[in-house]
PAFI-842376 format. One line per 2 residues: number of its first residue (from 1); for each residue z, x, y of N, C-alpha, C. Coordinates in Angstrom, 1 decimal. Atoms other than C-alpha are relative to their C-alpha. Example, Ala and Ser with C-alpha at 12.3 -4.5 7.8 and 13.67 -1.06 7.14 Angstrom:
% PAFI-842376
1 = 0.0:0.9:-1.2:7.8:12.3:-4.5:0.0:0.9:1.2  0.0:-0.9:-1.1:7.1:13.7:-1.1:0.8:-0.8:1.1
% end
This chain:
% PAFI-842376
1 = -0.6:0.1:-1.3:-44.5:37.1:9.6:1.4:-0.7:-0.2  -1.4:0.5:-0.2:-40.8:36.4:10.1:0.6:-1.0:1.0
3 = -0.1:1.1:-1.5:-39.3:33.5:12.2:1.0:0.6:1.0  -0.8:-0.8:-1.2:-37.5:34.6:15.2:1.5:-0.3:-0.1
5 = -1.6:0.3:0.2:-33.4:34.5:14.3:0.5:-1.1:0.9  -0.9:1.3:-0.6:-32.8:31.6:17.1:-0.8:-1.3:-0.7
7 = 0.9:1.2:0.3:-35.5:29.3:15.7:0.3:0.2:-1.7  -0.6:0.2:1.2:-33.6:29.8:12.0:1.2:-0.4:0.1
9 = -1.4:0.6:-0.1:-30.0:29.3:13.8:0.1:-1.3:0.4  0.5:1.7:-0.3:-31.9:26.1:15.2:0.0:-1.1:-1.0
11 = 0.2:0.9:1.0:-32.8:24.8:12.2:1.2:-0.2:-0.4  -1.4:1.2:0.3:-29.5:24.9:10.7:1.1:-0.4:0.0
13 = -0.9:1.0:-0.6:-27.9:23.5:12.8:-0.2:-1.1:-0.3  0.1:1.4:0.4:-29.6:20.4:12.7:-0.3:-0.2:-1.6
15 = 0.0:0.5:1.8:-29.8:20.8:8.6:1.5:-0.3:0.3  -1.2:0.0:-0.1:-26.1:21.1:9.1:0.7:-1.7:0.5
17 = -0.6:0.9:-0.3:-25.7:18.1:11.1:-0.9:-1.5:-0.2  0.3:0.9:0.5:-28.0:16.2:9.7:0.8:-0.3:-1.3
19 = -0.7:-0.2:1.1:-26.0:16.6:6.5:1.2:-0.6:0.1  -1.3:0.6:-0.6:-22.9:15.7:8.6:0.2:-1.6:-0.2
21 = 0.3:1.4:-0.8:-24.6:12.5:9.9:0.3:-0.8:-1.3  0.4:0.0:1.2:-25.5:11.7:6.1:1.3:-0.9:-0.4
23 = -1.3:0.0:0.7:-21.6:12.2:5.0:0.4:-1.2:0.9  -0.6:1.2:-0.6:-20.3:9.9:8.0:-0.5:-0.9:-0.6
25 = 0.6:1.3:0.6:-22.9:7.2:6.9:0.5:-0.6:-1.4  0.1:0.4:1.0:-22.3:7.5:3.5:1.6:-0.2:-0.1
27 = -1.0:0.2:0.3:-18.2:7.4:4.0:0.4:-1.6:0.8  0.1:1.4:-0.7:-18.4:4.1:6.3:-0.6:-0.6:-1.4
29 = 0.7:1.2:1.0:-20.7:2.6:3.5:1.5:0.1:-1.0  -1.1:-0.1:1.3:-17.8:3.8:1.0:1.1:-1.4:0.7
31 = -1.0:0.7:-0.5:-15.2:2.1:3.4:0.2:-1.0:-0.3  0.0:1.9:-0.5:-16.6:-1.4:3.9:-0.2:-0.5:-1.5
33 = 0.5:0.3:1.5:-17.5:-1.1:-0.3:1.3:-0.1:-0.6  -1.6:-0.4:0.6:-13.3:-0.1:-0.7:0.0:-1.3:0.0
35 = -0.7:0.8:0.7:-11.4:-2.6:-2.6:1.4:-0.3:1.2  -1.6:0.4:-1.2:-8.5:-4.3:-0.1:1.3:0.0:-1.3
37 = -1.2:0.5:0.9:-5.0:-4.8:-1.1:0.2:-1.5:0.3  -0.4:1.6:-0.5:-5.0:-8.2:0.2:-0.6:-1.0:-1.3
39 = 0.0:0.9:0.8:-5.1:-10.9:-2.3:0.6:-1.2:0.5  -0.6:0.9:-0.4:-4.8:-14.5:-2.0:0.8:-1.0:-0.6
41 = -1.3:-0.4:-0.1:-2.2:-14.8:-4.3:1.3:0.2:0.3  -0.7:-0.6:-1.2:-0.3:-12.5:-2.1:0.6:-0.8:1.0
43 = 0.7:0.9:-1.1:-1.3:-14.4:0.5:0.9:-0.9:0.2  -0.9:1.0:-0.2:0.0:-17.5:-0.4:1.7:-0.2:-0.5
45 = -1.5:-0.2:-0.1:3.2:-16.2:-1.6:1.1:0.1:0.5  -0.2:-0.4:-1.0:4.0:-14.5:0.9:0.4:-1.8:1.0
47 = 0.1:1.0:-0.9:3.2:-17.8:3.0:1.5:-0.8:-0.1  -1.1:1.4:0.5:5.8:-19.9:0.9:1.3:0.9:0.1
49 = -1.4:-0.3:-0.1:8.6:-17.5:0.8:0.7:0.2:1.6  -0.6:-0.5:-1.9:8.9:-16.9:4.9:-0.1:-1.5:0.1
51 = 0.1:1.5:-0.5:8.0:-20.5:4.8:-0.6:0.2:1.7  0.6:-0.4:-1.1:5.6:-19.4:7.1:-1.5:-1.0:0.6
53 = 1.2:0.8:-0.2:2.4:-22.1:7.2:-1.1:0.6:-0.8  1.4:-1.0:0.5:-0.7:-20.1:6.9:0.6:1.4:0.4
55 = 0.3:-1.6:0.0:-0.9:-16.1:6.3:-1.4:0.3:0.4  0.8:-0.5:-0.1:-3.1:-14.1:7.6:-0.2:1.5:-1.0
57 = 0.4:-1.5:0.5:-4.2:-11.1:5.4:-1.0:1.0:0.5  0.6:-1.0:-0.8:-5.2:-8.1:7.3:-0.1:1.2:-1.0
59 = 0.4:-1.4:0.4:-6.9:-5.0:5.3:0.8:1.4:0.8  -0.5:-1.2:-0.9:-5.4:-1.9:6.2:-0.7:1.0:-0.8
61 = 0.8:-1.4:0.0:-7.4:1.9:6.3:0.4:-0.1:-1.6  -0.1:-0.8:1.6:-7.8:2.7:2.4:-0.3:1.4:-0.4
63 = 0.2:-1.6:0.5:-7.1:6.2:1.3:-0.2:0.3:-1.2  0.8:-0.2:1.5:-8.3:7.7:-1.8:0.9:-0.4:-0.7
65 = -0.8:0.4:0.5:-6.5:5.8:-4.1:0.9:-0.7:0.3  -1.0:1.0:-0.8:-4.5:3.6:-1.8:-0.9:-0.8:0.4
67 = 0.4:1.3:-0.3:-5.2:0.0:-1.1:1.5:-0.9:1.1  -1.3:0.8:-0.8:-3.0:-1.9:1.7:-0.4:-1.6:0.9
69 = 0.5:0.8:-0.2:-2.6:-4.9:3.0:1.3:-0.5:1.3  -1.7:0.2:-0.8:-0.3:-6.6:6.0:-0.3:-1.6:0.1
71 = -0.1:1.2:-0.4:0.5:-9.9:6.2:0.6:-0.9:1.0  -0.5:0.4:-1.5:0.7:-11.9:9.4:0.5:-1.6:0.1
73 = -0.2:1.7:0.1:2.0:-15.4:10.1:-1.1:-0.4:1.4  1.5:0.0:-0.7:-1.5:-17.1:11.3:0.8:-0.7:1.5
75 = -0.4:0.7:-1.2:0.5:-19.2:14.3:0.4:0.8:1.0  -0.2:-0.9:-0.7:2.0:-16.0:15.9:-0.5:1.2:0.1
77 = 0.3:-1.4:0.7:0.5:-13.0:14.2:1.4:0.9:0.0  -1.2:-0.7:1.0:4.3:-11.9:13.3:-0.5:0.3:-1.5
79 = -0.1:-0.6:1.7:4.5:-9.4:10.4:1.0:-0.3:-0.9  -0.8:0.5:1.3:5.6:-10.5:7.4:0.7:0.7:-0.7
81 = 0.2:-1.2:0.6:4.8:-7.7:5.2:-1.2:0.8:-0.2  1.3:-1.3:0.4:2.8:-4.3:4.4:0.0:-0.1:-1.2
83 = 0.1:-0.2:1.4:2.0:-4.0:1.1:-1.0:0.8:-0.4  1.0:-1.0:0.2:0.3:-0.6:-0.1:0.4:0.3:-1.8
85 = -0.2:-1.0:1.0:-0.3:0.2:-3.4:-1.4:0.6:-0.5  0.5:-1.3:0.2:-1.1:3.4:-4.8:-0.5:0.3:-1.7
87 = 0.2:-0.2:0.9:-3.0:4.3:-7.6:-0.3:1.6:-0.6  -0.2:-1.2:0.0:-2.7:8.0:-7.2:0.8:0.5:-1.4
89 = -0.5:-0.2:1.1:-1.7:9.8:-10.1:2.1:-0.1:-0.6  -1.7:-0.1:0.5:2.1:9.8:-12.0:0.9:-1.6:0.6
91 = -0.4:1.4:-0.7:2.7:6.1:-10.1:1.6:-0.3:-0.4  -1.0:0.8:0.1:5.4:4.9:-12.3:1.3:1.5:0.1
93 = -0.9:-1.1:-0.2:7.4:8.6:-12.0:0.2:0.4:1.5  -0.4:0.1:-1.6:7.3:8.3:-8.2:1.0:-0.9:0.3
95 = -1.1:0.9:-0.4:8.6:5.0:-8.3:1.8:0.4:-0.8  -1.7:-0.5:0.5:11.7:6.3:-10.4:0.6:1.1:0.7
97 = -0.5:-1.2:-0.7:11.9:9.4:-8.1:0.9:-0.5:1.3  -1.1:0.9:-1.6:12.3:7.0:-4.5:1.0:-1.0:-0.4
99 = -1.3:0.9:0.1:14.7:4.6:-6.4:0.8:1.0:0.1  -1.1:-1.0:0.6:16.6:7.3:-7.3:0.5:1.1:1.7
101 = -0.1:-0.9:-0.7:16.5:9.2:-4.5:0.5:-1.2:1.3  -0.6:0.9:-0.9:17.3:6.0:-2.0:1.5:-0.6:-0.6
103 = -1.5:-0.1:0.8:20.5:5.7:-4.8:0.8:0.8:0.9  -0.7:-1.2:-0.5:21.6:8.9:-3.5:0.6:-0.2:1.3
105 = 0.1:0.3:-1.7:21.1:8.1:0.2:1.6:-1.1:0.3  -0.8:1.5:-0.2:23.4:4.9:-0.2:1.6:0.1:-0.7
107 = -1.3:-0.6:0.1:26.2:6.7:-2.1:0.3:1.0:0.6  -0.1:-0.9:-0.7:26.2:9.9:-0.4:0.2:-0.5:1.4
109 = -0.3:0.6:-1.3:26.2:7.9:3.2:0.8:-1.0:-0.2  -0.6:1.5:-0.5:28.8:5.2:2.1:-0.2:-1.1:0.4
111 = 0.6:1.4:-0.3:26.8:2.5:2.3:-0.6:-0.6:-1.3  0.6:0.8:1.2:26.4:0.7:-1.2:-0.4:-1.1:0.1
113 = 1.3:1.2:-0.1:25.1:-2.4:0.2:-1.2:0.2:0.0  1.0:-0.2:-0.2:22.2:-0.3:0.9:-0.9:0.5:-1.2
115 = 0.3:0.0:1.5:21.7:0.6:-3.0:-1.3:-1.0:0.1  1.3:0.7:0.8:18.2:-0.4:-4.6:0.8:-0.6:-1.0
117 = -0.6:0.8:0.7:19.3:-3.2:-6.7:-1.3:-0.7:-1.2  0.9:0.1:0.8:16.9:-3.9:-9.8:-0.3:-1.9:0.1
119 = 0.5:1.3:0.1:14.8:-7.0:-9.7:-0.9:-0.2:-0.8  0.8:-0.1:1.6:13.0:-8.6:-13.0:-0.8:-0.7:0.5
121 = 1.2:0.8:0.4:9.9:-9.9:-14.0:-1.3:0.5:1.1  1.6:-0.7:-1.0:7.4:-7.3:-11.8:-0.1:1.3:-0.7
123 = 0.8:-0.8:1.2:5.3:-4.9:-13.8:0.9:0.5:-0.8  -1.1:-0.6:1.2:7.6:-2.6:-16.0:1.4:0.1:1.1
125 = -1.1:-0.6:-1.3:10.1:-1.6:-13.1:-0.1:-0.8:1.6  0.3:0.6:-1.4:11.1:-3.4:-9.5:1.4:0.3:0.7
127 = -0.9:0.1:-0.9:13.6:-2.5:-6.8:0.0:-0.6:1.2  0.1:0.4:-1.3:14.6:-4.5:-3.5:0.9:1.2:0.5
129 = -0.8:-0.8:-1.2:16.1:-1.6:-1.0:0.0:-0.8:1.1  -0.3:0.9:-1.1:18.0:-3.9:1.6:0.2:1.2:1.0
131 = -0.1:-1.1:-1.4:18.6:-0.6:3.7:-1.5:-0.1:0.6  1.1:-0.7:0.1:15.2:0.2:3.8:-1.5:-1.5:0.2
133 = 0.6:1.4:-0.2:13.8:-3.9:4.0:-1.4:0.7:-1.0  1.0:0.3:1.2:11.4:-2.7:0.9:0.2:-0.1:-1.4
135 = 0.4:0.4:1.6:10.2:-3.5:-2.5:-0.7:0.9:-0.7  0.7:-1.5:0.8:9.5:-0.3:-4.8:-0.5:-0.7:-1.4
137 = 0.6:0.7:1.5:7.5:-1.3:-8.3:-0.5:0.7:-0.4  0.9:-1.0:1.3:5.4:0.3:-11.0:-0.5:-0.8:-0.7
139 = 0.3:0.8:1.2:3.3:-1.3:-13.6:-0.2:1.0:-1.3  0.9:-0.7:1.1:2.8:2.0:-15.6:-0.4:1.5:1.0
141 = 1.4:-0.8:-0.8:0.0:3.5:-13.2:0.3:0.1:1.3  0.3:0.0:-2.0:0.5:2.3:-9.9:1.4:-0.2:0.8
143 = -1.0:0.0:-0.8:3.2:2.2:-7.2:-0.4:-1.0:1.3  0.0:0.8:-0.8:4.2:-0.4:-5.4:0.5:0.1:1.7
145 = -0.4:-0.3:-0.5:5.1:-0.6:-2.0:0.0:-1.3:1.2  -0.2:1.6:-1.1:6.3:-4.1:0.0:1.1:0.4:1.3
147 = -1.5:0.0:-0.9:8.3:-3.5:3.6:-0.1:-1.2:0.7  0.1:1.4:-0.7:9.0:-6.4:5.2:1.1:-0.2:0.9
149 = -1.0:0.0:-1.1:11.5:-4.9:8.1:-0.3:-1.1:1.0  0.0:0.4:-0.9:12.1:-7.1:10.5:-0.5:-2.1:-0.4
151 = 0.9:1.2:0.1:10.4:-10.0:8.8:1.1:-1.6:-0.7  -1.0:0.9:-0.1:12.3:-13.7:8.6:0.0:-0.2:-1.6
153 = 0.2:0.6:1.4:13.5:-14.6:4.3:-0.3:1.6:-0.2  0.4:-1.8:0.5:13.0:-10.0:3.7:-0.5:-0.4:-1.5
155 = -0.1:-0.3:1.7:13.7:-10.1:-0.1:-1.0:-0.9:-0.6  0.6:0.7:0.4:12.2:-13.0:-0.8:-1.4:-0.2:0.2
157 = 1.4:0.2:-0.8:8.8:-12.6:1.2:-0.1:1.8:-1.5  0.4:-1.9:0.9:8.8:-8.7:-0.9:-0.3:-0.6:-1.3
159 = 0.2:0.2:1.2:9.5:-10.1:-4.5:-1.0:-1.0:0.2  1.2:1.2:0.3:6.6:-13.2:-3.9:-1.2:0.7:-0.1
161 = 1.0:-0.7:0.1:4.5:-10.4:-2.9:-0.7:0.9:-1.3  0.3:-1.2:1.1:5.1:-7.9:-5.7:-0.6:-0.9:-1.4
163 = 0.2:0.3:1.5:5.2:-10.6:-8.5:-1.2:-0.7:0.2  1.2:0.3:0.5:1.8:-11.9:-7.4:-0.7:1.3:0.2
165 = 0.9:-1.1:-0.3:0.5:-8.1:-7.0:0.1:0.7:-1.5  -0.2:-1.0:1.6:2.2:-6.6:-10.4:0.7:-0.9:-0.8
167 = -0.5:1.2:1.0:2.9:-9.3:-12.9:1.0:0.8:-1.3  -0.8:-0.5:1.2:5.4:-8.4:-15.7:-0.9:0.5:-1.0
169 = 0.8:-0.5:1.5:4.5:-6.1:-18.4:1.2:1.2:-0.7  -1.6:-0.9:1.4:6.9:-4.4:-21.5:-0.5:1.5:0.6
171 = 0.4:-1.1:-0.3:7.1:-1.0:-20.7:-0.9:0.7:-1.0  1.3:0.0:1.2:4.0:0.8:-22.8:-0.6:-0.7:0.0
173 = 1.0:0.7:0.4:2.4:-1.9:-22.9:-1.6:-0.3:0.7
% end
């Protein structure tokens, strides 16, 4: 005997969405199991260079291979800085692509104040872009990414962040 074609389109459905339910559950569990970018560290770097009191470190959404983090000043919840990095493939050839390509931006528009200007002692590679109020980096692998528009002390709040997120390392090594 054969089952009647709506009581097999029935079923799967709910195989279908039971399967669904499954994936939602099981991407929430991934979520709350994801690795933050927030460090405390960061955290307190961050704090000392806005000369800000206490920081708040707020998790931000993690995408595959991206980890972020924003940091708030705990007395107002003013932003400090975002800080995302990326562990997506080719990291340290991205970061050479957006210096280079925010180079361009800043001679091509006559604005060479707005030049990325190389800053030492963060993973193999570190740019502050004052146009742009961010902090580009690489250790190799990963790509950095500090903005801190708008936020009081910029450069200074970016590089505390980067050099407690990507510590110096010889290139190769």
């Amino acid at each position: 005997m054969q089952a009647p074609r709506h009581t097999v389109c029935a079923l799967a459905v709910l195989l279908a969405a039971g399967c669904d339910g499954a994936h939602h559950a099981a991407a929430r569990h991934a979520a709350a199991a994801a690795p933050s970018g927030c460090t405390r560290a960061a955290a307190a770097a961050v704090a000392a260079a806005a000369r800000a009191g206490a920081v708040r470190a707020i998790p931000t959404p993690a995408d595959p291979g991206v980890v972020g983090c924003r940091y708030a000043r705990a007395a107002d919840g003013r932003l400090l800085a975002t800080l995302t990095l990326d562990a997506n493939p080719q990291g340290f050839y991205r970061f050479q692509r957006a210096v280079e390509e925010r180079d361009q931006v800043a001679l091509w528009s006559h604005r060479p104040r707005e030049a990325p200007r190389t800053v030492p002692r963060i993973g193999i590679g570190a740019d502050w872009v004052p146009g742009d109020a961010v902090m580009l980096a690489s250790d190799g692998r990963r790509l950095l990414n500090v903005l801190t528009r708008g936020a009081p002390h910029a450069e200074a709040v970016a590089v505390a962040a980067a050099r407690a997120t990507l510590p110096p390392r010889a290139p190769g090594g």
